[in-house]
C-alpha positions in Angstrom: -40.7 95.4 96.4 -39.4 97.6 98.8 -36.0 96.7 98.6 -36.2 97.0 94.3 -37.6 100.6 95.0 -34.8 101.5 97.3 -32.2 101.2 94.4 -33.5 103.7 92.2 -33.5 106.8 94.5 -32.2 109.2 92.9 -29.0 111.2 94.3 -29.3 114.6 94.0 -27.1 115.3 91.4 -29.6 113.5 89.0 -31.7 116.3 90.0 -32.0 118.6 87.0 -33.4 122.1 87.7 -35.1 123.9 84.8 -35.7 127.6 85.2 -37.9 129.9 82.9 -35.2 133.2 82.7 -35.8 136.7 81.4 -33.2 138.9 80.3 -33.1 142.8 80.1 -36.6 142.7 82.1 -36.7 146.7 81.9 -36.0 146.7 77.7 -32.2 147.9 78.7 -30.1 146.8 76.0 -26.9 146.7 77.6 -25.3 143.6 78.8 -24.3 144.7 82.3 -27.9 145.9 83.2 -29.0 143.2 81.9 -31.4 141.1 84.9 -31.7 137.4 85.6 -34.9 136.3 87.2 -35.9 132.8 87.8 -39.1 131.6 87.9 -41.3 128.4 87.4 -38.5 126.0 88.4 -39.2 122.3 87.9 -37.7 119.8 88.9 -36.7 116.9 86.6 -35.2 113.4 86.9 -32.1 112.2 85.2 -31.3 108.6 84.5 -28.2 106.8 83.6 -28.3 104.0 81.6 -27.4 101.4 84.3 -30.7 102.7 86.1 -32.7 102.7 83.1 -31.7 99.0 82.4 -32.5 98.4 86.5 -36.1 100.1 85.9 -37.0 98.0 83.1 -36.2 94.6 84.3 -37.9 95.5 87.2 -40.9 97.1 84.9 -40.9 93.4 83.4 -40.8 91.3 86.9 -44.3 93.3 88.3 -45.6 92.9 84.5 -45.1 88.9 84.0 -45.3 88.1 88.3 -48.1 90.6 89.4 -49.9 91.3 86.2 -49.6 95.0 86.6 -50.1 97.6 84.2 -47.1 99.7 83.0 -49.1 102.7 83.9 -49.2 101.3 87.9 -45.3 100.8 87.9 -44.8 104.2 86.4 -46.4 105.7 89.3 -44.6 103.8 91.6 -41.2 104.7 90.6 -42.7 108.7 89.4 -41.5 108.0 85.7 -44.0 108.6 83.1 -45.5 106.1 80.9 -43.8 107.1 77.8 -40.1 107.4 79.2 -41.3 103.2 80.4 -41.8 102.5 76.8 -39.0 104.2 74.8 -37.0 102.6 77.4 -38.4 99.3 77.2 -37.8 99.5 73.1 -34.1 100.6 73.2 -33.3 97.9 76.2 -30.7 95.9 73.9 -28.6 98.8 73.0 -29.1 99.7 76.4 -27.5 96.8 77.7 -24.8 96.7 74.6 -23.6 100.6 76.2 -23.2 99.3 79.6 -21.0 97.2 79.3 -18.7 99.9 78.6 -20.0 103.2 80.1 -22.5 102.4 83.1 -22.5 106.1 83.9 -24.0 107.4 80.8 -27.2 109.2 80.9 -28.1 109.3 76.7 -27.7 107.4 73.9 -27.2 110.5 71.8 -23.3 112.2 72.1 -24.7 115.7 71.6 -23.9 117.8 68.9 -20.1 117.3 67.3 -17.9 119.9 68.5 -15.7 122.1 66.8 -12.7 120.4 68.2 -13.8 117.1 67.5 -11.4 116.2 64.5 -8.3 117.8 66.1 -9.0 116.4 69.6 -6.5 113.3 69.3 -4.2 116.3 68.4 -4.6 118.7 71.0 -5.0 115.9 74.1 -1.1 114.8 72.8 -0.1 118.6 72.7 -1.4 119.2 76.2 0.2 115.6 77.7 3.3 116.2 76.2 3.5 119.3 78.3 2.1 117.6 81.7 4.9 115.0 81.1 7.4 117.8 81.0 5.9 119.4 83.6 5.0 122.7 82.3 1.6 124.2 83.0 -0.9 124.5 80.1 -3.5 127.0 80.1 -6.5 127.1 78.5 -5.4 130.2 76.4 -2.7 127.9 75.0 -4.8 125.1 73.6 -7.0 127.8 71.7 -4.0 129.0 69.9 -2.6 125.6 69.3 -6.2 124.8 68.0 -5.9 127.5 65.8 -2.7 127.1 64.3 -3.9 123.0 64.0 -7.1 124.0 62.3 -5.5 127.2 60.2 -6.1 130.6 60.5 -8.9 130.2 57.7 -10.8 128.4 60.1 -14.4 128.7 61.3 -12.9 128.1 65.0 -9.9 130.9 64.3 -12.6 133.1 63.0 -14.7 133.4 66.2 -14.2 135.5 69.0 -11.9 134.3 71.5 -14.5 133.8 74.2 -16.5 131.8 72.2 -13.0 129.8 70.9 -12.6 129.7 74.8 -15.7 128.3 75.3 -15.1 125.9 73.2 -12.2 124.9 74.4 -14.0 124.1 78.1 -16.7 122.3 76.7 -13.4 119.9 74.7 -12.1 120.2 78.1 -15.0 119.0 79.9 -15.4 116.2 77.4 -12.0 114.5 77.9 -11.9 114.9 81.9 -9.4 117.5 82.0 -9.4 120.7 84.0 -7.4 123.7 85.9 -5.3 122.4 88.7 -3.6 124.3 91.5 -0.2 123.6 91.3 1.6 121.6 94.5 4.7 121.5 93.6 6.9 123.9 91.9 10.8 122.7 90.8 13.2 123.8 86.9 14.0 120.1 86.8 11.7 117.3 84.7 9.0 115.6 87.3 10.7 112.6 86.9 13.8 113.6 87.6 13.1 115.0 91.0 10.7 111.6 91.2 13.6 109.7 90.8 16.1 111.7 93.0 13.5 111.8 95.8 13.0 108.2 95.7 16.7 107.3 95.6 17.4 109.6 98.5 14.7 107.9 100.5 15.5 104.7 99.8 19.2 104.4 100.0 20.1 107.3 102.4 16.5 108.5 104.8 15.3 105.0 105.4 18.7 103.4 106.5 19.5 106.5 108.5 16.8 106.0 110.4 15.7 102.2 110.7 14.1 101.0 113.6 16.6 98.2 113.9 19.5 100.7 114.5 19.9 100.9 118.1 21.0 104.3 118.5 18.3 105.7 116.7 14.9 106.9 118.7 12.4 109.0 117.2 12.1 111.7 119.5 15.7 112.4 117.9 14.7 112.2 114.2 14.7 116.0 113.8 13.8 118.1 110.8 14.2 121.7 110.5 13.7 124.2 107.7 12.8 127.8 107.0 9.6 129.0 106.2 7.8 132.5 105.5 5.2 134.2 106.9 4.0 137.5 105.3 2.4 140.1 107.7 -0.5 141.1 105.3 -2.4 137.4 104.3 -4.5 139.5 102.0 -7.0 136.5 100.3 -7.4 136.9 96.8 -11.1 135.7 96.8 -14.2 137.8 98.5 -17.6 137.6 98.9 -19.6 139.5 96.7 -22.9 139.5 94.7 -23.4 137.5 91.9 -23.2 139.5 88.8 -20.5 141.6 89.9 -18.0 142.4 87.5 -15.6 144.0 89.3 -14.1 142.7 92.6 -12.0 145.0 94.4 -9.4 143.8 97.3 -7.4 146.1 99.3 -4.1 145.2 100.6 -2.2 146.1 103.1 0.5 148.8 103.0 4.1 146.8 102.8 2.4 143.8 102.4 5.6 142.4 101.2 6.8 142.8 104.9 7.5 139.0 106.6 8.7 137.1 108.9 10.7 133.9 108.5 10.3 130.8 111.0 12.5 128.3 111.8 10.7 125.1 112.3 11.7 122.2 113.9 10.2 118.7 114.7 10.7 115.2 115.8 9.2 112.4 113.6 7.5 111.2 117.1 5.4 114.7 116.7 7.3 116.6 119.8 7.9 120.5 117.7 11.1 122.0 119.5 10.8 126.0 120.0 11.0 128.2 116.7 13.5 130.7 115.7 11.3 133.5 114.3 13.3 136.2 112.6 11.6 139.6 111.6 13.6 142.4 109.7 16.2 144.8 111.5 19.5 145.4 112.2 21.3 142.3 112.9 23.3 141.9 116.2 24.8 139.8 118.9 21.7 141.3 121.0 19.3 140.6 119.0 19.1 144.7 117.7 16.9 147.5 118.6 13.6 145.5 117.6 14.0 142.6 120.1 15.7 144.9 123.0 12.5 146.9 123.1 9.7 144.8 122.1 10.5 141.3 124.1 9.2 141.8 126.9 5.5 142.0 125.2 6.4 138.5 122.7 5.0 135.2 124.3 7.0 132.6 125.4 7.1 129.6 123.4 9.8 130.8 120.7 13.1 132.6 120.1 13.2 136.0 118.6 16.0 137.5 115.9 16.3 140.0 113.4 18.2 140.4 110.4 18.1 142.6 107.6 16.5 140.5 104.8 14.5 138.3 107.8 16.4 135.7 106.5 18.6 132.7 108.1 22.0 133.8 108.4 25.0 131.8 109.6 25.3 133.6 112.9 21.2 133.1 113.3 21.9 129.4 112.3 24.7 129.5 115.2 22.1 130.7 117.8 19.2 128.4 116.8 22.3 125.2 117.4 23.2 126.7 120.7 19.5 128.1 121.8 17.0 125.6 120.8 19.1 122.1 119.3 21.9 122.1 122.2 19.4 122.2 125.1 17.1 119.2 123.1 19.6 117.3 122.2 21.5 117.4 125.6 18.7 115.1 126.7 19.1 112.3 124.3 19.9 108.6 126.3 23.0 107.6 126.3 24.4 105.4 123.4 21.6 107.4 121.0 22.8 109.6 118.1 21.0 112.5 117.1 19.7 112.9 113.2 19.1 116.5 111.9 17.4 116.4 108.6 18.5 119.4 106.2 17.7 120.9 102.8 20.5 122.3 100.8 20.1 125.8 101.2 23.2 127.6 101.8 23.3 128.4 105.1 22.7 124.5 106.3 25.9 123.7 104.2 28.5 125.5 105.7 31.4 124.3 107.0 30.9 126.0 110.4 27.5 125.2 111.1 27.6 121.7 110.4 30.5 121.2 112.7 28.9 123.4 115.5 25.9 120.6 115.0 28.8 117.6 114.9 30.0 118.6 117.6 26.8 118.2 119.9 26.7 114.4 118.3 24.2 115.0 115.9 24.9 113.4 112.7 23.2 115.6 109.6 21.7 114.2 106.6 21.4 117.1 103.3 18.5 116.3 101.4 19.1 116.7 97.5 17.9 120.2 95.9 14.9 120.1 94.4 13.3 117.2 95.6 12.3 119.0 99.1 9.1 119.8 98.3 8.5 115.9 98.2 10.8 114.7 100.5 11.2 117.3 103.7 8.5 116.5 106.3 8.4 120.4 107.0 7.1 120.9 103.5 5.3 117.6 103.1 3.0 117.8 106.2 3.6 121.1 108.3 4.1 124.2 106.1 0.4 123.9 105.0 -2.1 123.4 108.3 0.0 125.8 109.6 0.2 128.5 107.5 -3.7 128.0 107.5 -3.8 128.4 111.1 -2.0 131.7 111.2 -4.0 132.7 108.8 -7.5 132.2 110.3 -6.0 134.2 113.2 -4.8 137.3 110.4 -8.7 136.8 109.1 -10.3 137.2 113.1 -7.5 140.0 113.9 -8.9 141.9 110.4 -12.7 141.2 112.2 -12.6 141.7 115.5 -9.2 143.4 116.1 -8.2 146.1 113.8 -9.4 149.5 113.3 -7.6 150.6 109.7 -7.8 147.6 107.5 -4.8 149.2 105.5 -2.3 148.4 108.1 -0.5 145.7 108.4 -0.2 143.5 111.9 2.6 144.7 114.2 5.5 142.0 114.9 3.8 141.1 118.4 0.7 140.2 116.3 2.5 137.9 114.2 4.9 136.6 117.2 1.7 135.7 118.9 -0.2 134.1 116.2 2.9 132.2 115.3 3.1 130.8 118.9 -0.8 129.8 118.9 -0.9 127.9 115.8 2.2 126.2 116.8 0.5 125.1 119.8 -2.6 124.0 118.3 -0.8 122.1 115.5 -1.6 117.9 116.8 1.3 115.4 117.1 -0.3 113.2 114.7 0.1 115.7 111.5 3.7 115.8 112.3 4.3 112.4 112.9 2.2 111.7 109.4 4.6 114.5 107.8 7.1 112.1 107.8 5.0 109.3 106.3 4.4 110.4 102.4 2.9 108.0 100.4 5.9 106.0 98.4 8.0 108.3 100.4 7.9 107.6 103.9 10.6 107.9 106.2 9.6 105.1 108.3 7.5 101.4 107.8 3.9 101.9 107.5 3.2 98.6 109.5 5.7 99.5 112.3 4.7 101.9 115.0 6.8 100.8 118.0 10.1 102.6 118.7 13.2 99.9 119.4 14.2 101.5 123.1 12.2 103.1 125.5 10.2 106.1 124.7 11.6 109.2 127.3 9.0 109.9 129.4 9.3 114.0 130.5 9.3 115.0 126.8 5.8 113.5 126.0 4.6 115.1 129.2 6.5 118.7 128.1 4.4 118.6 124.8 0.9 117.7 126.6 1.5 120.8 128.8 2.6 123.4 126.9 3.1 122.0 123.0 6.8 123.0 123.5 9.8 121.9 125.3 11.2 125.9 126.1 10.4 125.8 129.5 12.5 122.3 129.6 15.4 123.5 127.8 15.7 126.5 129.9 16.3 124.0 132.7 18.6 121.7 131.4 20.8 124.2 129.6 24.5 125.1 130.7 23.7 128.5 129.9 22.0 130.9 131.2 19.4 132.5 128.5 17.3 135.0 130.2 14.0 135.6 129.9 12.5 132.7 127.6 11.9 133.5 124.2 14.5 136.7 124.1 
């Protein structure tokens, strides 16, 4: 009997509370004085209908094997005797509902909403936008509602909070709800679906097949740019309930960034970053870096540039500062692949035969399909951008006096080194390894040649190969990271 009881414990989202509430407790008629108080709460059990039918057959198995009452198995399972016998009457339409909808907790579909007769209507008007891939807000199906229904209308006639409302509850009803976009592009989704697939399949995947003997992982490289803002100002806060107004101050030029050149292997080893912050742009790195890199950790390269963008002669000193030394330690007879997007830097002429030149053959992936298909912003751009940011959050805490200012570039050097370091092999490895859109075959983990043993051991020290490169490089470079 044990066992029977076991299946009807109740999760706690069955758990219904009910809660006795007074408004306006001091006879305040305005709405924002208005108090909420909760008292007498009590506690109430929800069935579906799959458990209802459960509780009756078992209700009937004690009644016919054991002889007992209905009032002894109600207090076993802690329903009462009449929810047992409504139950017990409406068991064949019960069992007629489950076969469709096991889930359902009533027999009754609530009151018809105002929606109801327009709702095969307004589900097209917002798929026909999701297949298009706009963004539908909740604002646009009321108005669509209302020019559907007419401007006569009992719905147009409301408020638009309560046409709001019900608009969530026809929401609710049809299991849609507001999503956080992931993916941003101007052409249709299947479009770029189809141009990321195609470029995966008939250019990424035979580039770098395991049966190609001059391939090795640690040699699958892919680089891109990405931004990081010096005030990471949230736009949520913890406040109390009620409150209307939420206040968040931001930093003065929070606008102010830095922009990161990241670079990894699909075997998880990340190569030294470029990390460009705004200045005057020079052959000696400008004012900025003359005078602040001695106080910059180690563990990245350090440029400025008007915009803080990639320029071609910043391009030009990320090939001969960070990919020349990494690549200069490929085996013999393996060929270097650099994976690029198609922004216009990575295209020119002149950088790509700087790159040629070094043996690395580069691959440009399609526009628009990045988002999807570049490990950098499949699997990297993400966890890291969180990790800098916890480090923003315990610099606001523990670290800075005036809120209002923004980090200085040492601050954002340093936290850009950290999180680098503390981001694992694995997520980069699994960057390259999108669902439908991996790089590489899920059942295959092996390399085809032998995996090189001192850049493994490079990335277990230090989580960068700069001390390496600084070694094996032709050319002199100073003091690391300058």
């Amino acid at each position: 009997m044990n066992r029977i009881l076991s299946l009807f414990v109740i999760p706690t989202q069955f758990i219904m509370t009910k809660s006795r509430r007074k408004f306006n407790r001091g006879g305040v008629a305005r709405g924002r004085e208005s108090e909420r108080v909760e008292e007498d709460k009590e506690e109430r059990l929800r069935f579906t209908i799959q458990q209802k039918i459960q509780i009756v057959e078992y209700l009937m198995v004690r009644m016919d094997e054991d002889l007992a009452s209905m009032n002894v198995v109600a207090d076993e399972l802690g329903v009462s005797t009449s929810s047992l016998s409504r139950w017990m009457n409406k068991l064949p339409i019960y069992r007629h509902i489950a076969k469709n909808d096991q889930v359902r907790f009533s027999l009754s579909t609530g009151r018809r909403g105002q929606l109801e007769d327009i709702s095969a209507e307004l589900f097209a008007f917002v798929e026909d936008l999701r297949e298009n891939g706009y963004s539908v807000s909740r604002k646009m199906i009321v108005v669509h509602a209302c020019r559907v229904l007419g401007p006569d209308s009992t719905f147009s006639l409301k408020t638009y909070a309560a046409r709001a409302q019900s608009v969530s509850r026809w929401m609710a009803k049809n299991d849609l709800t507001i999503r956080t976009g992931t993916h941003q592009a101007q052409a249709h989704p299947q479009t770029v679906a189809s141009a990321a697939l195609d470029f995966i399949i008939n250019i990424a995947r035979p580039a770098v097949s395991p049966d190609l003997p001059y391939r090795h992982r640690n040699f699958i490289i892919n680089m891109d740019q990405t931004p990081v803002f010096f005030s990471m100002h949230p736009t949520k806060s913890v406040d109390k309930v009620g409150t209307r107004t939420v206040n968040i101050r931001i930093a003065k030029n929070g606008s102010q960034r830095a922009t990161v050149a990241v670079c990894f292997t699909a075997s998880g080893i990340q190569l030294p970053s470029l990390v460009i912050f705004k200045g005057k742009e020079s052959d000696k790195g400008g004012k900025i870096i003359r005078d602040e890199c001695a106080s910059y950790p180690a563990g990245a390269i350090y440029a400025t540039q008007e915009k803080a963008w990639m320029s071609e002669s910043l391009m030009m000193m990320w090939i001969q500062k960070i990919l020349k030394p990494y690549v200069d330690m490929a085996p013999e007879g393996i060929i270097p692949l650099l994976f690029l997007d198609s922004y216009g830097v990575h295209k020119m002429g002149s950088v790509n035969r700087a790159i040629n030149n070094l043996g690395v053959q580069v691959i440009i992936i399609p526009p628009g399909c990045t988002g999807v298909t570049q490990p950098v912003d499949v699997g990297y751009n993400k966890p890291f951008k969180g990790l800098v940011r916890d480090k923003y959050e315990e610099w606001m805490v523990k670290d800075s006096e005036d809120l209002s200012k923004p980090p200085r570039r040492v601050d954002i050097a340093r936290w850009i080194v950290q999180s680098e370091r503390e981001m694992k092999p694995a997520t980069l490895c699994n960057a390259w390894m999108r669902h439908d859109l991996e790089y590489f075959p899920r059942a295959s983990t092996a390399v085809n040649v032998p995996m090189i043993v001192n850049v493994p051991m490079m990335v277990e020290e230090n989580n960068n190969v700069v001390s390496e490169i600084d070694d094996v490089s032709d050319e002199g470079q100073g003091d690391p990271g300058c």
